[in-house]
C-alpha positions in Angstrom: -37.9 38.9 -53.7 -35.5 36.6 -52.7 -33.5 36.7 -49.0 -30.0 36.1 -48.9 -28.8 34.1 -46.0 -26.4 35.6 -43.5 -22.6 34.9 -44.2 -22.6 33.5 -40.1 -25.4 31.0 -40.8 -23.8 29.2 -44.5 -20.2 29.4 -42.6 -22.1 27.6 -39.9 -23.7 25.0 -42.2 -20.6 24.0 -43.7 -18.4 24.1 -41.0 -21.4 21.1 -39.6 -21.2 19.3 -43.1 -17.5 19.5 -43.2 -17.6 17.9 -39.4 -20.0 15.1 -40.1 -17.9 14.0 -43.1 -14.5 14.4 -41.1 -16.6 11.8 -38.6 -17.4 9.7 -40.4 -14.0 9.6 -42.6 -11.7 9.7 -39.2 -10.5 6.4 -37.9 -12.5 5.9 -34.5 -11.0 7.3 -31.0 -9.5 5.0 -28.5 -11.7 4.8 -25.4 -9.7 4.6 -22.5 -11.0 1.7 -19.8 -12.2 3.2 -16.5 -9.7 2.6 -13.3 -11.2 -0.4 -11.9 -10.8 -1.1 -7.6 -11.4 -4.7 -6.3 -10.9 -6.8 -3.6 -10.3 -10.9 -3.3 -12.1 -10.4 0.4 -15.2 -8.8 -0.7 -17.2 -7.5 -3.7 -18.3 -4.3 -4.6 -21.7 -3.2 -2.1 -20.8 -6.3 0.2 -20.0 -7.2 3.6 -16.0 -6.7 4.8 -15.1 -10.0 6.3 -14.3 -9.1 10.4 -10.9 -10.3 9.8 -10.1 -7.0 8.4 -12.3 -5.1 10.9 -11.7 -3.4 14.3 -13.7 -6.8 15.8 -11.0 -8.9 13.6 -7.1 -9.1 13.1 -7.7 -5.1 11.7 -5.6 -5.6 8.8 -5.4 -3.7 5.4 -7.5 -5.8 3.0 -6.0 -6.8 0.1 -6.6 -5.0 -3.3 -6.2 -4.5 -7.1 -6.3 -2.2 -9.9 -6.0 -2.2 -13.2 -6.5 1.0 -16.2 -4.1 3.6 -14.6 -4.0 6.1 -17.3 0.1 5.7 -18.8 0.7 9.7 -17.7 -0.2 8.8 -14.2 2.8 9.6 -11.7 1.5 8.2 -8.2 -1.6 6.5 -6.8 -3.3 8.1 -3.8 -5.8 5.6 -1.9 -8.6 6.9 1.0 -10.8 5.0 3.0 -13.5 6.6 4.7 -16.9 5.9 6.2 -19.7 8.6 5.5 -22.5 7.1 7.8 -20.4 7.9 11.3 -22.7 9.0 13.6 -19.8 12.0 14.4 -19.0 12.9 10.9 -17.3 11.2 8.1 -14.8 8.6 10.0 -10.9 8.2 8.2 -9.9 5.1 7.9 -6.7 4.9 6.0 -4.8 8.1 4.0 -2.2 6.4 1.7 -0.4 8.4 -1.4 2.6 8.3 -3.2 1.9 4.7 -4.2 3.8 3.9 -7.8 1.7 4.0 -10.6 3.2 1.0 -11.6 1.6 -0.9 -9.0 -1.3 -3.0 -9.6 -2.8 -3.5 -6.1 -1.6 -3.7 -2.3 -1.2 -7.4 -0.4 -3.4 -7.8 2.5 -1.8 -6.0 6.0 0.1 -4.0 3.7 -0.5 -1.0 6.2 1.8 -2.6 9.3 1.5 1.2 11.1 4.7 2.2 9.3 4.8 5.8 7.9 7.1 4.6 4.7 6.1 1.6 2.7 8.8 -0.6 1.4 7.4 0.6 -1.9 7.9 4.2 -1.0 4.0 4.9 -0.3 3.3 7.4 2.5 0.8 6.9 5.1 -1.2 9.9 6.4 -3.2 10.4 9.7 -6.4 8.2 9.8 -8.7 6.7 12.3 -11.1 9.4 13.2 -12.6 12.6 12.5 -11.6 15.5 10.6 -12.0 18.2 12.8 -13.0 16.6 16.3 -11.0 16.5 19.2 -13.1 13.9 20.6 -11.7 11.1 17.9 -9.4 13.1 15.9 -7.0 11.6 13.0 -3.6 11.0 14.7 -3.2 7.3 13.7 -0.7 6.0 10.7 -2.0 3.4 8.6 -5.3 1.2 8.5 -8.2 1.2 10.7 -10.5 -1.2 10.4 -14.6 -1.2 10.1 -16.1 -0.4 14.2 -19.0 0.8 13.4 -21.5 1.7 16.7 -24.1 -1.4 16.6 -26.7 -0.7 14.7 -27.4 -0.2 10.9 -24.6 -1.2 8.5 -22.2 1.7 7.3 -20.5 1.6 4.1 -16.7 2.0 3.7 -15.5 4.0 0.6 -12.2 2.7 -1.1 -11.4 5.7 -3.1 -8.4 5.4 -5.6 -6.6 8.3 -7.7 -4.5 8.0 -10.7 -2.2 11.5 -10.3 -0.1 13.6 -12.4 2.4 13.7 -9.8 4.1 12.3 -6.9 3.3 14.0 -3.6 5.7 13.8 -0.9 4.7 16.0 2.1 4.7 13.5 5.0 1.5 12.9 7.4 -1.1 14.3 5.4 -4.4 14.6 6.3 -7.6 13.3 4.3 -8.2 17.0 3.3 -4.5 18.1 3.0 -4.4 14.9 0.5 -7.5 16.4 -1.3 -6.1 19.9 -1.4 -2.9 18.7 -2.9 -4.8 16.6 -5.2 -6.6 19.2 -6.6 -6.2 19.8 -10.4 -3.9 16.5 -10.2 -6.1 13.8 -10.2 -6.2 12.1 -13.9 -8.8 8.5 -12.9 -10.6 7.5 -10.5 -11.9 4.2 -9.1 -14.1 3.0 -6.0 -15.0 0.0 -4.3 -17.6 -0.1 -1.2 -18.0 -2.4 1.3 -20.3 -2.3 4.2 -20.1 -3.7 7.8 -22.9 -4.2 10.9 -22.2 -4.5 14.5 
């Protein structure tokens, strides 16, 4: 005696043959490029040269992007160093930067809240949280690392659905208002030793 399959498994069966034909019949998807971050003063995983440290001049280095998805509204950029010895040490909160933009000069920070480009700068140069070195600097901090081992310095860079224009955020009020906006990402490290 023969067993009839069940109705679920032969829609099943086609609905995967219909699929694999519709593959391989369907013109091929675009792949989108990643969000790329670089730097002319250092390459990814490499030493920051001091002239953009807290031992240096302590300007902004300079940097470039490329890939910004077309929908993206703003560009929000944090700069943080994980291996503090106090917690994760804020470096530079900057947001609002048009999408349009495809990198920041070096010293583009110059401790002003506004850019000329309309970018807002949030409160940086210490820790979240501690009212030993809290975050109540505008604009860039450079690398001043305790001496010791080398830290790393995270150059984090969103592509967002929207601009955000709340003055003076904070690293985690920028993440919080991030949230569910962020469309790419990109991120460049660099390291520096004392």
């Amino acid at each position: 005696m023969k067993k009839a399959l069940p109705a679920a498994v032969i829609a099943a069966v086609s609905f995967l043959c219909l699929r694999a034909v519709e593959a391989r019949t369907s013109p091929p998807r675009k792949v989108r490029p990643p969000m790329n971050l670089t730097s002319t003063a250092f390459q990814d995983a490499q030493p920051i040269p001091k002239k953009f440290t807290g031992e240096g001049d302590d300007v902004s280095p300079p940097l470039a992007w490329s890939g910004v998805p077309s929908k993206a509204k703003s560009l929000a950029l944090i700069v943080d160093d994980p291996d503090a010895p106090m917690g994760t040490w804020i470096h530079w909160v900057l947001y609002n930067i048009p999408a349009k933009t495809s990198g920041l000069p070096e010293n583009a920070s110059r401790s002003k809240e506004k850019l000329p480009d309309g970018a807002l700068q949030g409160l940086a140069w210490g820790v979240e949280g501690n009212s030993q070195f809290p975050c109540n600097r505008i604009g860039y901090g450079g690398p001043l690392p305790p001496p010791g081992l080398p830290h790393r310095y995270f150059f984090k860079l969103y592509a967002l659905d929207e601009a955000l224009s709340s003055p003076r955020l904070t690293k985690s009020a920028l993440m919080k208002a991030m949230k569910g906006h962020i469309l790419a990402e990109a991120q460049l490290i660099g390291t520096y030793q004392r």
